[in-house]
C-alpha positions in Angstrom: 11.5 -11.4 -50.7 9.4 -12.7 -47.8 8.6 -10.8 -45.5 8.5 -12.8 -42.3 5.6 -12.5 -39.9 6.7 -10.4 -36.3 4.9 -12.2 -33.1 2.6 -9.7 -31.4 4.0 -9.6 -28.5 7.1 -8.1 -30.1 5.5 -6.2 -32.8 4.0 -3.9 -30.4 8.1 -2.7 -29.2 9.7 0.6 -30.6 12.8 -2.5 -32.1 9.8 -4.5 -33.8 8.5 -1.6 -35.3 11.3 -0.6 -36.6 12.8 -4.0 -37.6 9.4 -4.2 -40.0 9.7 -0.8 -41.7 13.3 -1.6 -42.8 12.1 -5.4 -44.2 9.7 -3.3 -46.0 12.0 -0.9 -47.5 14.2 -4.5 -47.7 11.6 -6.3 -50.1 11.2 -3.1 -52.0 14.7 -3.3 -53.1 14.9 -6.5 -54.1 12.3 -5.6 -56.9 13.1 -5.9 -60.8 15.1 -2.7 -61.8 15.8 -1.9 -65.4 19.3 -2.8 -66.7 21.8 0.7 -66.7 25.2 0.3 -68.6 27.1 2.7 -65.6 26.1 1.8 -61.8 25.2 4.9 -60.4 27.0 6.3 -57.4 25.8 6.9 -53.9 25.1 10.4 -53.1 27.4 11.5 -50.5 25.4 13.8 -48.4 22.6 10.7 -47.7 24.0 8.8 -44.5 24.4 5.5 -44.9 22.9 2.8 -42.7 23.6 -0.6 -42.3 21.5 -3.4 -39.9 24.5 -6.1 -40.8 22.0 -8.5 -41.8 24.5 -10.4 -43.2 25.0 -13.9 -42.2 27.7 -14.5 -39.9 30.9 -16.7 -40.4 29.7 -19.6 -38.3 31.9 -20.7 -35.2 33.2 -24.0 -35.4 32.5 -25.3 -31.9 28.7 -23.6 -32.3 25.5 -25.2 -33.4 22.2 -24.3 -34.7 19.4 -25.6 -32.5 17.2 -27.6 -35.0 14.2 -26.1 -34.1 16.1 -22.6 -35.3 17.1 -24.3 -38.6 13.3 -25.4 -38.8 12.0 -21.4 -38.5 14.8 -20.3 -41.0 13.5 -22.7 -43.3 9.9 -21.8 -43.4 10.6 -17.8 -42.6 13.9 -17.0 -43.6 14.9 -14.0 -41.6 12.2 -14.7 -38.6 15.4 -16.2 -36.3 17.4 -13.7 -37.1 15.1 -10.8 -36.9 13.7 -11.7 -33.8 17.3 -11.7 -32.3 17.5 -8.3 -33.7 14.9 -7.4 -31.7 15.7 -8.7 -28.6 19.1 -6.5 -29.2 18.1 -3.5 -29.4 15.2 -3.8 -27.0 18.1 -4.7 -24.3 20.2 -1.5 -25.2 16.1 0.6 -24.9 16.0 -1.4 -21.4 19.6 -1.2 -20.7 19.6 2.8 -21.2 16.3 3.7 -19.7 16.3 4.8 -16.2 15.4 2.3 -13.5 12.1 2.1 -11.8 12.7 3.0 -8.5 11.2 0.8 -5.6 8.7 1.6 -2.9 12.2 1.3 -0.6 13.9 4.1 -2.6 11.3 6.2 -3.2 10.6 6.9 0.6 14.8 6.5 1.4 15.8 8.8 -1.7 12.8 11.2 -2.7 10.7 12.2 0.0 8.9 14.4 -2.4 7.5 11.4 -4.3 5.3 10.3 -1.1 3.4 13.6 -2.2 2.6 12.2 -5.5 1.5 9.0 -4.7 -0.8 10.5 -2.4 -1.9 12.8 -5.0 -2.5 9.6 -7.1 -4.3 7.8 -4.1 -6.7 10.9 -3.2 -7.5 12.7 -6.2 -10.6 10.7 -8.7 -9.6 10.2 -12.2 -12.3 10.7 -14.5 -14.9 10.9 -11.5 -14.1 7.5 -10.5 -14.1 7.6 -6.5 -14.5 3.8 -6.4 -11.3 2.6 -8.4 -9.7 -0.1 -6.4 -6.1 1.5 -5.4 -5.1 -1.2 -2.7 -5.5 -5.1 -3.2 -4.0 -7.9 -0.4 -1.9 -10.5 -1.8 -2.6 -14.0 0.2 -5.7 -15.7 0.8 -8.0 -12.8 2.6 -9.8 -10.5 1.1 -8.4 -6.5 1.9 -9.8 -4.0 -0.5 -9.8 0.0 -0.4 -11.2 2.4 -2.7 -9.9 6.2 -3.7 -12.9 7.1 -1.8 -12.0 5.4 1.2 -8.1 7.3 1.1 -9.8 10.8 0.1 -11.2 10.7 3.8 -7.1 11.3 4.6 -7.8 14.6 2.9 -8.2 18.0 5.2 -10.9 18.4 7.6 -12.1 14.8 6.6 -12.9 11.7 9.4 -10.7 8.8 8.4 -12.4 5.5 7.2 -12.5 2.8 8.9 -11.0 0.8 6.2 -7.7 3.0 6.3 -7.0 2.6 9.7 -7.0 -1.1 9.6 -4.5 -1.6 6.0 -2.1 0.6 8.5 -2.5 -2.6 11.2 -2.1 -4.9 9.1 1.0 -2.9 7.6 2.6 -2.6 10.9 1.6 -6.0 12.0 4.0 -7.1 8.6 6.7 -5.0 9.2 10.3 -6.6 9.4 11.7 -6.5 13.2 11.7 -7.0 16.8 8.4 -5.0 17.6 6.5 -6.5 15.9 7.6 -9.7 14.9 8.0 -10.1 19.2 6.5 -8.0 20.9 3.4 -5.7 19.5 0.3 -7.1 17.9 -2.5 -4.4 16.0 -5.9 -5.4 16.1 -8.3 -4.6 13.0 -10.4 -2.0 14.4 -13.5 -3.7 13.1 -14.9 -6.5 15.0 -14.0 -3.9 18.1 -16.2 -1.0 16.6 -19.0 -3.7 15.3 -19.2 -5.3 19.0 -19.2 -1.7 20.6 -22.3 -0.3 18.6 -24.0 -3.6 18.9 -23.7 -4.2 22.4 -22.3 -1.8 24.8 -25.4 -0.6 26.3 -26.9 -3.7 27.6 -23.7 -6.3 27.3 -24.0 -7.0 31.0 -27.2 -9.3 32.1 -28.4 -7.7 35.5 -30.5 -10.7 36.4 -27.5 -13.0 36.1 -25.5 -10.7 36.8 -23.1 -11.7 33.8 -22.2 -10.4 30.0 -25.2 -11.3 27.3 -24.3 -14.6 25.7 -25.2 -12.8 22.7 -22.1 -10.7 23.1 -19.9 -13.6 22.1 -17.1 -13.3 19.4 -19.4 -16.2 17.7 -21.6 -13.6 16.6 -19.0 -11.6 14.6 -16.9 -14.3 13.0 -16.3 -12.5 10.0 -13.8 -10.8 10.9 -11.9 -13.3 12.8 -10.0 -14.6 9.7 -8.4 -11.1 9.6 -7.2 -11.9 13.6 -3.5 -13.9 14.0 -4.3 -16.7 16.5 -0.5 -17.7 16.9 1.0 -13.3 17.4 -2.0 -13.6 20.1 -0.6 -16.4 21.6 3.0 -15.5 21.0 3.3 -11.5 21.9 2.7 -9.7 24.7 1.8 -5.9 23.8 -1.3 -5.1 21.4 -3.2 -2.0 20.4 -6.9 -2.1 19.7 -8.0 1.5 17.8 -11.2 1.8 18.2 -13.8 4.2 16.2 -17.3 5.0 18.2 -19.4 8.3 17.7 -17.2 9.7 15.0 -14.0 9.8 17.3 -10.7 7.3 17.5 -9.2 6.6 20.3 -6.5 3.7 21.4 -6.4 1.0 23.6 -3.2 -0.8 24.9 -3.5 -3.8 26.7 -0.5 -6.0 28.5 -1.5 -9.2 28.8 2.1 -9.8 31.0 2.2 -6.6 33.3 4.3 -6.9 36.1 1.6 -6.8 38.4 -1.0 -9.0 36.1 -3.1 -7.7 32.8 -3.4 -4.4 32.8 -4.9 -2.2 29.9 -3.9 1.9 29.3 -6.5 4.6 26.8 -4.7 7.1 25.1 -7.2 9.2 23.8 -6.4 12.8 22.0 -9.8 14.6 23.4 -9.6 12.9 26.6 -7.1 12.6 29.7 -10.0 10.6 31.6 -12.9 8.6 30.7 -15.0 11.9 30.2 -18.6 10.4 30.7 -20.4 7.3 32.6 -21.3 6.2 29.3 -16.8 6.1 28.2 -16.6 4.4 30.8 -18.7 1.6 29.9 -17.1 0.7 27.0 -14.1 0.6 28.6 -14.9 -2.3 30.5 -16.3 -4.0 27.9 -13.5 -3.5 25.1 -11.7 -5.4 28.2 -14.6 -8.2 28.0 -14.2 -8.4 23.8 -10.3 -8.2 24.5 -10.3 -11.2 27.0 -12.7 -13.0 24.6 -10.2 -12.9 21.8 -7.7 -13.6 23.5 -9.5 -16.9 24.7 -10.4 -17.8 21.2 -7.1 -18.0 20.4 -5.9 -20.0 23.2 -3.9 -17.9 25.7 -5.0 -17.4 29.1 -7.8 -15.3 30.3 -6.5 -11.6 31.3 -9.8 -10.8 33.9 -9.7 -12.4 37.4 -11.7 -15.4 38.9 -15.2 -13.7 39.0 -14.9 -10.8 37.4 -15.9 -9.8 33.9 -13.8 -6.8 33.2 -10.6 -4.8 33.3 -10.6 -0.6 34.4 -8.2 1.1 32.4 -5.8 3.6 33.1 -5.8 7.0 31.3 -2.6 7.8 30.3 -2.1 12.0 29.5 -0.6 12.6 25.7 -0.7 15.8 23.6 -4.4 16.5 22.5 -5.7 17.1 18.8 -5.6 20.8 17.9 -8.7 20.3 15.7 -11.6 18.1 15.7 -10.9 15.3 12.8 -7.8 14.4 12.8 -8.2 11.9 16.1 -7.6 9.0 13.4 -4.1 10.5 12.8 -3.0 10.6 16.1 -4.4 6.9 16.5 -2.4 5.5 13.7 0.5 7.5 14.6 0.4 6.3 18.5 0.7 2.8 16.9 3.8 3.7 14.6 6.0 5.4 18.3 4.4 4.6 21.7 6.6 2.2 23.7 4.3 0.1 25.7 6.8 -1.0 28.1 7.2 2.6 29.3 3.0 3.2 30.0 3.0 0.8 33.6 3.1 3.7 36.3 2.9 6.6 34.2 0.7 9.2 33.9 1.5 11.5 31.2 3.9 9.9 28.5 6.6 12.1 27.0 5.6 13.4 23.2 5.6 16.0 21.5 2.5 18.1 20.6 1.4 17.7 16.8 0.7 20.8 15.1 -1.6 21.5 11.9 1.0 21.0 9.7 2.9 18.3 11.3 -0.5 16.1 11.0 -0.7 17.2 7.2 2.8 15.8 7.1 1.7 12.7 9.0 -1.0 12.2 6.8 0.1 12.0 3.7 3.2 9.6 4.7 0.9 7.3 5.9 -0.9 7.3 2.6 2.1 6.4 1.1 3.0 3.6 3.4 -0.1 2.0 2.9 0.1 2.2 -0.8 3.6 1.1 -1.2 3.1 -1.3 0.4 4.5 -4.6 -0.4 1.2 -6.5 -0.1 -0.4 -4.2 -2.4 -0.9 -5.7 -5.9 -1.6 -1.9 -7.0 1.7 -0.9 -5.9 3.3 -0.5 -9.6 0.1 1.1 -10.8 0.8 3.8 -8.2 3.9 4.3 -8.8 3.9 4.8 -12.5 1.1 7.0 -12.4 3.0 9.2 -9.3 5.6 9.6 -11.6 3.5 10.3 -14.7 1.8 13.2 -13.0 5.2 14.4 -11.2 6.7 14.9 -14.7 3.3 16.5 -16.1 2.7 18.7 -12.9 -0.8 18.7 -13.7 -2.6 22.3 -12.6 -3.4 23.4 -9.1 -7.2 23.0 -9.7 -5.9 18.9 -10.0 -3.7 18.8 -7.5 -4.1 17.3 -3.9 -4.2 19.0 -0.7 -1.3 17.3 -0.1 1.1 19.2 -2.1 2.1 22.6 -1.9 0.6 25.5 -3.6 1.9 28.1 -5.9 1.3 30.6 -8.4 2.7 28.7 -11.3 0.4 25.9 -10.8 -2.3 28.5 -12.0 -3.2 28.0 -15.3 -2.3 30.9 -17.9 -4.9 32.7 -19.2 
């Protein structure tokens, strides 16, 4: 008998596998036997087991492709073994339980966000620069388990996190912000504010530097969405400077003309001369964007900045998790309710409700669907969901318990 040669890309499937141990045990039994006078009987305690290789009666309105009658000619059982194959790896498939999307995962098992953030924060194998978050389209987004281990306790937030969460939000389905709200990557913001703020003002000419120009930091414009400048009205700028986030929330369409609001989680007022500063230029690089992308200007005939208006929210009750309440400002803050308010109604974030906060936003940013890592992620949550690895591997993310500690 001929064995027939199985394709690799089947051969490597629990079907193919076992489709070539029976062909073996097939050829084995086709060898020579010596000629007995009495056929010997079956014993009855071995199970019997039949593949029904056996050629079917033909239909009469059906038809063998030719290029099927051309395989069965060279490799006799190849057609038929291969559609064999493709059976029984349809009744696996069939009978396996469904891989649950990003959309389930967070509507069905809230407990699974853990994991993935588990997956996202803890190294594997020492390696803190694995790539765990890849942009589809035509820019370049990248993040490292390095970069999401800063979402761990006690830890300053990248940089790099806090702008994957804009451009999350700026892709999510919906009136706010399809219409209305438009996040700003915090970077060409915190680049312009180290580079510049001291001196961005000319005192001879009495104007900004022309070295403060948006011309001088066009690498990150291709990360910036000319026509959601043109086309909304809200936006939030987060903006990191001397290891602390705050937010900025300017109206280009207020009812009395721009107008621009802080919400700061240390602050209820611009604490020092120097806050104040860069407030007034973040107004300046804020104009300037909006220029490059062709709306209007938002400062008045002759002046080169906006004053904002402090608006009193819930302070941090630690010192690191500013980033948090940044991220999570952009997420819930109606910006149609700031004009003529002075403290906006939120509740105060606890410890534990930031830890919460923390590690759904991990999630979010992982599953999301622009992530090309996204099935990585979840395979492996679910790989060390049904392992629960030990406590000594686990995340500060998940809950701890005696169990987890291993036996000794």
């Amino acid at each position: 008998m001929l064995i027939p040669k199985v394709e690799t890309g089947v051969a490597s499937s629990p079907a193919a596998m076992l489709i070539t141990d029976v062909l073996m045990s097939m050829a084995d039994d086709e060898a020579p036997e010596p000629h007995h006078e009495e056929e010997s009987q079956p014993d009855p305690s071995m199970p019997s087991f039949n593949l029904n290789f056996d050629n079917p009666t033909p239909q009469a309105d059906e038809q063998t492709p030719p290029k099927a009658l051309e395989m069965e000619e060279e490799f006799p059982l190849t057609a038929r073994t291969m559609a064999v194959i493709k059976s029984l790896d349809e009744q696996v498939s069939a009978n396996a339980p469904a891989l649950e999307t990003p959309q389930q995962i967070q509507e069905e098992d809230d407990d699974f966000q853990e994991w993935v953030a588990t997956w996202a924060t803890v190294p594997k194998g020492g390696n803190d620069y694995e790539l765990i978050f890849n942009l589809k389209g035509p820019r370049t987004l990248e993040a490292m388990r390095c970069q999401f281990d800063s979402m761990a306790p006690k830890s300053y937030i990248d940089i790099q996190v806090v702008g994957l969460m804009c451009h999350i939000l700026n892709g999510e389905e919906g009136e706010r912000y399809e219409k209305m709200v438009y996040c700003f990557p915090p970077e060409i913001l915190t680049r312009m504010l180290e580079a510049h703020h001291h001196n961005w003002i000319d005192k001879k000419k009495r104007r900004p530097h022309e070295n403060n120009t948006l011309v001088n930091h066009k690498e990150y414009l291709s990360f910036i969405d000319r026509e959601k400048i043109l086309s909304h009205r809200f936006f939030f700028a987060p903006v990191l400077y001397s290891e602390h986030w705050w937010l900025y929330v300017l109206d280009k369409n207020g009812p009395e003309g721009p107008e621009m609001f802080v919400l700061d989680s240390k602050n209820i007022s611009s604490p020092i001369e120097e806050r104040t500063t860069l407030n007034k230029f973040t107004s300046h690089i804020l104009s300037q964007l909006l220029r490059w992308a062709g709306a209007p200007t938002i400062l008045k005939k002759g002046s080169w900045s906006l004053l904002p208006t402090y608006i009193n929210v819930p302070q941090q009750p630690n010192e690191y998790d500013c980033a948090v309440f940044v991220m999570k400002w952009m997420e819930l803050i109606d910006p149609t309710k700031l004009h003529g308010c002075c403290t906006y109604d939120i509740e105060q974030w606890t410890d534990p409700m930031l830890m919460e906060f923390k590690k759904k936003l991990v999630a979010k940013i992982i599953l999301s669907k622009d992530n090309t890592k996204r099935s990585d992620a979840i395979r492996a949550a679910h790989e060390m969901r049904r392992t629960k690895p030990s406590a000594t591997l686990r995340s500060p993310f998940l809950p701890f318990s005696t169990p987890d500690l291993p036996s000794t």
